[in-house]
PAFIGU-47082 format. One record per residue (C-alpha): residue in one letter; chain; x, y, z. Coordinates in Angstrom, 3 decimals. Layout:
residues N
+----+----+----------+----------+----------+
! aa ! ch !        X !        Y !        Z !
+----+----+----------+----------+----------+
!  a !  A !        X !        Y !        Z !
...
+----+----+----------+----------+----------+
//
This chain:
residues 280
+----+----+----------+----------+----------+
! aa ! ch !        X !        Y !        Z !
+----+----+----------+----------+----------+
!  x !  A !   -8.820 ! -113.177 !  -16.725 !
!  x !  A !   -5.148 ! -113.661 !  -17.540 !
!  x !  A !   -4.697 ! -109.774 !  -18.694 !
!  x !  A !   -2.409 ! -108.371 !  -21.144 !
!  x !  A !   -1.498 ! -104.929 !  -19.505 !
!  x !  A !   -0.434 ! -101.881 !  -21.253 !
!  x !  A !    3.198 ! -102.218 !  -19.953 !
!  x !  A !    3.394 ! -105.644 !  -20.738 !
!  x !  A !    1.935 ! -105.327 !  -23.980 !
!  x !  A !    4.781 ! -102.710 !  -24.985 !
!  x !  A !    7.275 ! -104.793 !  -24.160 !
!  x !  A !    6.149 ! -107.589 !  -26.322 !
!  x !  A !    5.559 ! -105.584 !  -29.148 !
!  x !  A !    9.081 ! -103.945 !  -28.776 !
!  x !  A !   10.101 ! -107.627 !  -28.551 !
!  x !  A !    8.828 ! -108.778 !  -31.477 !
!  x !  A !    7.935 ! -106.527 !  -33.875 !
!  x !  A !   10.912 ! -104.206 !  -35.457 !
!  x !  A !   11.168 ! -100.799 !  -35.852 !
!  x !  A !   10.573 ! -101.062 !  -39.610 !
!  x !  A !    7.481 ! -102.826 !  -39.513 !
!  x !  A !    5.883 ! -100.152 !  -36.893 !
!  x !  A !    6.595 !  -97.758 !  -38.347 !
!  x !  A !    5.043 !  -98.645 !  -42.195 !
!  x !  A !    1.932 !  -99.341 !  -39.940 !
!  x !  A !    1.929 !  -95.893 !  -38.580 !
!  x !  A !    2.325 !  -94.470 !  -41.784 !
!  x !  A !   -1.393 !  -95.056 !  -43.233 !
!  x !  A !   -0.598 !  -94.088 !  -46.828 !
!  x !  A !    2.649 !  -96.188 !  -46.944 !
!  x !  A !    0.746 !  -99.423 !  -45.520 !
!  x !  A !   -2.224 !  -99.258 !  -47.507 !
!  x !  A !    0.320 !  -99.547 !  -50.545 !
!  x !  A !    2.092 ! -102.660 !  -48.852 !
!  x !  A !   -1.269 ! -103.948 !  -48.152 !
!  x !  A !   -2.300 ! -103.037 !  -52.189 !
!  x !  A !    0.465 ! -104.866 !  -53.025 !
!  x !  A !    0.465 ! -107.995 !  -51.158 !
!  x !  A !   -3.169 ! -108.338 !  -52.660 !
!  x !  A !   -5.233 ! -106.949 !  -49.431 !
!  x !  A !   -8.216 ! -105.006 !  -50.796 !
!  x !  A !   -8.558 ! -101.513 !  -49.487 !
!  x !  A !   -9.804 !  -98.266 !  -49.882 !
!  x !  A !   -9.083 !  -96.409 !  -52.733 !
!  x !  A !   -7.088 !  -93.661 !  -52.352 !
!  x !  A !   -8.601 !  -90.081 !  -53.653 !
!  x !  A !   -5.867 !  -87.750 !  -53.078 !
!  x !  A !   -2.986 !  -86.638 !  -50.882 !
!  x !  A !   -2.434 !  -83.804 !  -49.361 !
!  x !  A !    1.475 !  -83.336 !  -48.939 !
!  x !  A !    1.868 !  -79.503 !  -47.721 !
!  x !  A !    0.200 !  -76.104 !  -48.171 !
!  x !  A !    0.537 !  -75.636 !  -51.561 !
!  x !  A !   -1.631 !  -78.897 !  -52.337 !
!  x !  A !   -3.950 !  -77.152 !  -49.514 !
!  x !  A !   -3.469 !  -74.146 !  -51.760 !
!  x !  A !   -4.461 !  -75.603 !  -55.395 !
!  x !  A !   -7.039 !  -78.260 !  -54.557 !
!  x !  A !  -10.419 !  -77.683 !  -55.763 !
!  x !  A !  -11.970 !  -80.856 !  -55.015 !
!  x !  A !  -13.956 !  -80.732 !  -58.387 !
!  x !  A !  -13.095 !  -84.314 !  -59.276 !
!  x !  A !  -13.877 !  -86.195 !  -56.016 !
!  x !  A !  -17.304 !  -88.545 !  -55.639 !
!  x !  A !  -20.086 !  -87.534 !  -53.718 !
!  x !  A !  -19.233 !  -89.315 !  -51.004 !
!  x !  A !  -15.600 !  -89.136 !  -49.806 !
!  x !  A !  -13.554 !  -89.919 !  -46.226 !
!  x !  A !  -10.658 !  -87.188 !  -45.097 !
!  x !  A !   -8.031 !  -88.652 !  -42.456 !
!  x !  A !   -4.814 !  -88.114 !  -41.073 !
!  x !  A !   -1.840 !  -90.762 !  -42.225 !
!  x !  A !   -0.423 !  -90.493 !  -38.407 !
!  x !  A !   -3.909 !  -90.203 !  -36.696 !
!  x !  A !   -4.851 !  -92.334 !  -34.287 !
!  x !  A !   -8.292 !  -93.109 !  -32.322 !
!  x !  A !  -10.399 !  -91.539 !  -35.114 !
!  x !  A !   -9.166 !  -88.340 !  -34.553 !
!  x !  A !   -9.086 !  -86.084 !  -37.661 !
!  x !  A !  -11.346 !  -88.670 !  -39.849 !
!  x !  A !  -14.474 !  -86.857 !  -41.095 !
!  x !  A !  -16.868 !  -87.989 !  -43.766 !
!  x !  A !  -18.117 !  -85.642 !  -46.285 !
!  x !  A !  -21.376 !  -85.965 !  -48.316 !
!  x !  A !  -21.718 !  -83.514 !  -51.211 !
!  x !  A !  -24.458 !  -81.288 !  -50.986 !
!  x !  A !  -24.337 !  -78.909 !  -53.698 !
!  x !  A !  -20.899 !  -78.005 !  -55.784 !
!  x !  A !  -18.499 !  -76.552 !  -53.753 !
!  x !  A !  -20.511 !  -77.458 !  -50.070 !
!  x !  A !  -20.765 !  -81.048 !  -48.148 !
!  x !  A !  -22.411 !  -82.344 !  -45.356 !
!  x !  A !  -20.803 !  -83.582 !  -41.945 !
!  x !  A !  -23.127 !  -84.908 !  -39.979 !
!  x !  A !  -25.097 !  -81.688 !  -39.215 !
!  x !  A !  -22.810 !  -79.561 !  -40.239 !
!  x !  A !  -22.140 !  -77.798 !  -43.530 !
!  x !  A !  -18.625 !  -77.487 !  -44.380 !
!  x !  A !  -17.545 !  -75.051 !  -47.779 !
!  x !  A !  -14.102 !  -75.580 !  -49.142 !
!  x !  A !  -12.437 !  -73.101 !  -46.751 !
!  x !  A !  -13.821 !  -75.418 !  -44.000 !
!  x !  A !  -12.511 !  -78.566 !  -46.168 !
!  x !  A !   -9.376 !  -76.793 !  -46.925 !
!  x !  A !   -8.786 !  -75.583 !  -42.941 !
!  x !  A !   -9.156 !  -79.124 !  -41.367 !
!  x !  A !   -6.375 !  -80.034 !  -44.260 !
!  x !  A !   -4.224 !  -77.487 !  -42.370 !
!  x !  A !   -4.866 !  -79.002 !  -38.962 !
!  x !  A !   -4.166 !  -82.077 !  -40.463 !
!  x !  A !   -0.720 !  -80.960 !  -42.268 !
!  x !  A !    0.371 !  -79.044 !  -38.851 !
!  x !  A !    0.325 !  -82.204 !  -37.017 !
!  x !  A !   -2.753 !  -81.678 !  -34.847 !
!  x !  A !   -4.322 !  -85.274 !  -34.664 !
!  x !  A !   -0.713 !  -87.064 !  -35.346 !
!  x !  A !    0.270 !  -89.747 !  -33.511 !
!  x !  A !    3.804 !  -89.275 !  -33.161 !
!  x !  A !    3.646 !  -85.996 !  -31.829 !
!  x !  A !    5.147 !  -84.543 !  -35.346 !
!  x !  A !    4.716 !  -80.837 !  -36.194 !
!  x !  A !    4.167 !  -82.552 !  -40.145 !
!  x !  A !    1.672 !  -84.466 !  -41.283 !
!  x !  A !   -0.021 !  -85.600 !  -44.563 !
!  x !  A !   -3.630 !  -85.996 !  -45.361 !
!  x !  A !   -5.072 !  -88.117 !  -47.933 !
!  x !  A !   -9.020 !  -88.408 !  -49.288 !
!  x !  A !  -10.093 !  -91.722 !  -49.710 !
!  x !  A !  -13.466 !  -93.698 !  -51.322 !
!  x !  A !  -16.144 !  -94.158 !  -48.656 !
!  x !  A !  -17.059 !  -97.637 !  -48.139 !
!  x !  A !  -20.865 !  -98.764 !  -47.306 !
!  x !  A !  -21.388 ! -101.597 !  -45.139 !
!  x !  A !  -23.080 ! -104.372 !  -45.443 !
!  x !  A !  -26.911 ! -103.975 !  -44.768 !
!  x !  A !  -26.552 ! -106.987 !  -42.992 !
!  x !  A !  -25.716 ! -104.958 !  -40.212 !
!  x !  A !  -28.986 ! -103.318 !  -39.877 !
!  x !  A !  -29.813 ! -106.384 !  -37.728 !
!  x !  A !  -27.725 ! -105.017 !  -35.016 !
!  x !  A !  -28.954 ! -101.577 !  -35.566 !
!  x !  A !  -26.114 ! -100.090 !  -36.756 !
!  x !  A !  -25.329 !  -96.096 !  -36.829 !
!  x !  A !  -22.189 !  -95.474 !  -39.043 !
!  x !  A !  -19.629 !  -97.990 !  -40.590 !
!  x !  A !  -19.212 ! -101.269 !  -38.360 !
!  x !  A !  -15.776 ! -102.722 !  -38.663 !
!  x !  A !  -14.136 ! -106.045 !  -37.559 !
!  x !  A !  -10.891 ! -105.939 !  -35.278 !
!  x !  A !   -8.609 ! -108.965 !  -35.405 !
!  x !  A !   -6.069 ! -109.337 !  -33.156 !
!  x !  A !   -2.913 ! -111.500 !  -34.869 !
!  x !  A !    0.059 ! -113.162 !  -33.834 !
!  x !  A !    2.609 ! -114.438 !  -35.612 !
!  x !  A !    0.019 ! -114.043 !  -38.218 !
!  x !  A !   -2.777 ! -116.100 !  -36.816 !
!  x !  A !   -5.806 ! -114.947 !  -35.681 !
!  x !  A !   -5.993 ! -115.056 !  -32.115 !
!  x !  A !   -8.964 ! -112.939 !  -30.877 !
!  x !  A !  -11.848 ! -110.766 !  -32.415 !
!  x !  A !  -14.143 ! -108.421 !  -32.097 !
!  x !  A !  -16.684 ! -106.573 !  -33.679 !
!  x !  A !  -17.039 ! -102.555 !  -32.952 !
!  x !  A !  -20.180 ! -101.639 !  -33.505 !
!  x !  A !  -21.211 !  -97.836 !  -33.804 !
!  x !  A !  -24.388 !  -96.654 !  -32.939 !
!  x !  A !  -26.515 !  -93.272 !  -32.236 !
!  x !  A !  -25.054 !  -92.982 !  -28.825 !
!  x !  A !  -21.459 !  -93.075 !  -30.443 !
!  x !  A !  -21.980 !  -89.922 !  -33.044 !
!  x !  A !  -21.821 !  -93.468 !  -35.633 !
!  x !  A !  -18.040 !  -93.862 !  -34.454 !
!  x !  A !  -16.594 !  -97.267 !  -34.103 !
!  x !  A !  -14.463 !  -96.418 !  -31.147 !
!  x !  A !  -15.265 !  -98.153 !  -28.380 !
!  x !  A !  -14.142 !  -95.204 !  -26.119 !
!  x !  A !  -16.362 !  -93.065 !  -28.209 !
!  x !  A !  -19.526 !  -95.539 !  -27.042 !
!  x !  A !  -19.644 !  -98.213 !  -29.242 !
!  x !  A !  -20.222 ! -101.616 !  -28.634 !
!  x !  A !  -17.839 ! -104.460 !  -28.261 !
!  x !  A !  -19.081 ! -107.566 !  -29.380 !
!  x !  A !  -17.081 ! -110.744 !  -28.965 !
!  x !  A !  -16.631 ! -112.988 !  -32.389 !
!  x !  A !  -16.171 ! -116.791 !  -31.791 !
!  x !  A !  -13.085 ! -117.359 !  -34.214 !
!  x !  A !  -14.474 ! -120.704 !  -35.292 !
!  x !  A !  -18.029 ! -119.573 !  -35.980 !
!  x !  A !  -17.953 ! -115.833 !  -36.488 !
!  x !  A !  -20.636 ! -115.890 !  -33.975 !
!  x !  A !  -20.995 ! -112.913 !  -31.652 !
!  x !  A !  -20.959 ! -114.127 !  -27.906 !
!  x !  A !  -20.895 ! -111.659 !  -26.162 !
!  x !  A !  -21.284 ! -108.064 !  -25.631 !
!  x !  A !  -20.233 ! -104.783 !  -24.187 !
!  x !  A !  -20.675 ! -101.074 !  -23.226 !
!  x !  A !  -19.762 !  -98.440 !  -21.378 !
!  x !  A !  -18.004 ! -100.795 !  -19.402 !
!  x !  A !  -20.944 ! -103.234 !  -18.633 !
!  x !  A !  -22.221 ! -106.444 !  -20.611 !
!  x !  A !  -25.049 ! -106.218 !  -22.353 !
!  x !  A !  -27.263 ! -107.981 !  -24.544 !
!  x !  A !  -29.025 ! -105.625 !  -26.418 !
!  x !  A !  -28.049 ! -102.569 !  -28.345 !
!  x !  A !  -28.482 !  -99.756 !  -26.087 !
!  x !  A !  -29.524 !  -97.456 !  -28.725 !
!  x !  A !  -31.939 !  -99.434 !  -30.318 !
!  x !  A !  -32.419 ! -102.499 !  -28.369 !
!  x !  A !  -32.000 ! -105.270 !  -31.258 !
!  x !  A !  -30.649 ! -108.362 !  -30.181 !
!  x !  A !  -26.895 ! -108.658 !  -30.112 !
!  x !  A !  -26.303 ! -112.170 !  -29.384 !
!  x !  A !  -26.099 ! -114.943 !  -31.808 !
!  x !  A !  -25.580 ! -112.137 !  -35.008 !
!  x !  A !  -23.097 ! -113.968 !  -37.301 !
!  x !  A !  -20.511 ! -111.857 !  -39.098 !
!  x !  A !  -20.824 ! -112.609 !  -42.740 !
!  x !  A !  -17.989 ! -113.307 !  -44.888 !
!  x !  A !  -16.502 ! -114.895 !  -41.583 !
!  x !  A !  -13.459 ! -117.332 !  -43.495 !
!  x !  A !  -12.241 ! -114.693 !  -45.430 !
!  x !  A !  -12.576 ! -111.951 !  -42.892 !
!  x !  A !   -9.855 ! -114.203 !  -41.002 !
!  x !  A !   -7.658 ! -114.862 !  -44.059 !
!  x !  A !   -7.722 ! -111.183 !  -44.810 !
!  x !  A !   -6.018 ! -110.477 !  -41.170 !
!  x !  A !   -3.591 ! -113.120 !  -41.524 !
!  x !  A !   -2.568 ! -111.696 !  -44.915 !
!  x !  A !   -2.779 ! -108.299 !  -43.696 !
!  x !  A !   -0.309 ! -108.868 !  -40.875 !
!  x !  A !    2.404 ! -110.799 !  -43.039 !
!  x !  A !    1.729 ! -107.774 !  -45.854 !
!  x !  A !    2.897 ! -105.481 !  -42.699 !
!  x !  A !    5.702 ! -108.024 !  -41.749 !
!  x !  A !    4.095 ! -107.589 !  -37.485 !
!  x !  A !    4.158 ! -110.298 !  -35.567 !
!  x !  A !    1.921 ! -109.396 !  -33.277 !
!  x !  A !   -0.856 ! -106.587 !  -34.408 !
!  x !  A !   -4.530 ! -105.913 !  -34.841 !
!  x !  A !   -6.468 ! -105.784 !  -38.157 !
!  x !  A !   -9.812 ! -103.778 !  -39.223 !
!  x !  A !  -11.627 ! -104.498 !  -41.121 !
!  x !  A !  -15.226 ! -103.874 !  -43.468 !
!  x !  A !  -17.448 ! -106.209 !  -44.842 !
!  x !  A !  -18.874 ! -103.956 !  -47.489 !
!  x !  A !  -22.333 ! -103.721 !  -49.592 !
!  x !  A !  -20.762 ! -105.370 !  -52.580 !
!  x !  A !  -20.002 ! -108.366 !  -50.315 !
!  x !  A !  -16.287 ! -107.705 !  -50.434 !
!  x !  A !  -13.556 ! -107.612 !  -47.178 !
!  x !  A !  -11.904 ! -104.069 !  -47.359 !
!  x !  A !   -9.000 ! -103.875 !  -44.878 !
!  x !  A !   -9.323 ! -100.208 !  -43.425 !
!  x !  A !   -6.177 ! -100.226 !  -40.879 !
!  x !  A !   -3.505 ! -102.540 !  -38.990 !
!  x !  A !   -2.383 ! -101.385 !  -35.540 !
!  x !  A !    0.887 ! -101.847 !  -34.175 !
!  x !  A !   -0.455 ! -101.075 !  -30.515 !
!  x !  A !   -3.981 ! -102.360 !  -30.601 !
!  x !  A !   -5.602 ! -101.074 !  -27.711 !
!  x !  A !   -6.817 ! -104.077 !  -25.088 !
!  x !  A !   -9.949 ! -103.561 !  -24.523 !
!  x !  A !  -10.688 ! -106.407 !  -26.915 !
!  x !  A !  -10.031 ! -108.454 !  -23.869 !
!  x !  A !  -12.857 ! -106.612 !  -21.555 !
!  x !  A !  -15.220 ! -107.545 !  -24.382 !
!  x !  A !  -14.371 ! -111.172 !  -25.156 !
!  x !  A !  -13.715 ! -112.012 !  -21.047 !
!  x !  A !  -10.797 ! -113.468 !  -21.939 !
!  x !  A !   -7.023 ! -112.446 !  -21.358 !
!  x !  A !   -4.912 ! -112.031 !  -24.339 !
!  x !  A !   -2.003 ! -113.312 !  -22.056 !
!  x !  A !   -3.833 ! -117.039 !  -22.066 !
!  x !  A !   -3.654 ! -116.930 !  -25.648 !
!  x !  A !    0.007 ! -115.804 !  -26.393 !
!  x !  A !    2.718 ! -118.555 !  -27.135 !
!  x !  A !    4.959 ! -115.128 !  -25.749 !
!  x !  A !    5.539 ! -113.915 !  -22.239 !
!  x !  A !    7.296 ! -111.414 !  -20.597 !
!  x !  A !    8.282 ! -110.700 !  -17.391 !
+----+----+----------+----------+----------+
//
């Protein structure tokens, strides 16, 4: 494989992508309003959590019963949790119960810059709508919320994959966290091939469905989505991810500046074969 390294990959992003644009896709709450406003669907945002005094007032009486907390600077998943409301006042995560002094102290990590990015001692939080995937997915066997990653360059989609969470991940899509890779023919939306812990495989290794063959649904506008995405962002190179939700809709969750490569490990091809760029 023609691999795109780390090092290699930095350069061309400092190359061509500016400062500007990196840094609006860093900043989670300011690109999600770019992306609003360039007419990219995505989550709706609940509330923001600016500094201790919001910490201080909130009382989290208005929110659904179903709600997502993250970091804007986080990166890897760290900091996200999902909350299901149990009773008033108490929600679920995972198999944990959290109160609102547990709600309220993983806002302070978050404001005190422990899952940011940029190594900031500041950070904001915001609460935003959960969204449900497709049960399309169920084919797969699915644990958690499946999402599509696009890589882009000069706004054309040049590679894909989808992440796909399962028991052995905790229902993270984060491939590092055990998910599987699966490799998304960008003509079809056909997944070719597959991959975990480092190996291929053909099955789900939770579950054992088949892998092969699933079709992503939505596929032509999952692509138009990125495309639109990265111009919203103004990054020339980038990747996009993405949810194809129960209501049959394409919800654009994130765009990375500094996609991680892996992508390339999944699809057994080099991202370097398919850049007009090079460096040296």
């Amino acid at each position: 494989m023609d691999l795109l390294g780390i090092n290699r990959r930095n350069k061309m992003i400092a190359d061509v992508n500016s400062r500007r644009s990196i840094a609006l896709a860093n900043d989670k709450v300011a690109s999600k309003a770019a992306l609003k406003k360039a007419g990219v669907r995505v989550p709706e945002t609940l509330m923001t959590i600016k500094g201790l005094s919001d910490i201080a007032i909130a009382d989290f009486a208005d929110l659904p019963e179903s709600f997502v907390v993250k970091p804007n600077k986080g990166s890897k998943g760290l900091g996200i949790v999902v909350l299901h409301r149990q009773r008033a006042g108490t929600w679920k995560n995972g198999d944990d119960t959290w109160s609102k002094a547990d709600l309220k102290e993983h806002l302070n990590r978050i404001f005190t810059g422990h899952y940011s990015n940029s190594g900031a001692h500041r950070d904001t939080a915001f609460l935003e709508e959960l969204v449900t995937a497709s049960s399309v997915f169920e084919e797969v066997g699915a644990h958690g919320l499946p999402d599509v990653r696009v890589i882009c360059f000069e706004h054309k989609p040049i590679q894909a994959m989808l992440r796909l969470p399962t028991k052995l991940s905790g229902g993270k899509a984060n491939l590092h966290r055990g998910a599987v890779g699966m490799a998304i023919d960008l003509e079809t939306g056909r997944c070719t091939r597959a991959w975990h812990d480092n190996r291929e495989v053909s099955e789900n290794p939770a579950t054992s469905e088949t892998l092969i063959g699933f079709e992503i649904p939505k596929w032509p506008k999952v692509l138009e989505e990125a495309a639109k995405a990265s111009r919203a962002i103004d990054l020339n190179y980038c990747g996009t991810d993405s949810i194809i939700t129960a209501e049959d809709e394409v919800v654009t969750i994130e765009v990375n500046a500094f996609p991680g490569i892996e992508i390339q490990n999944v699809n057994k091809t080099g991202l370097r074969s398919l850049l007009p760029y090079r460096t040296t």
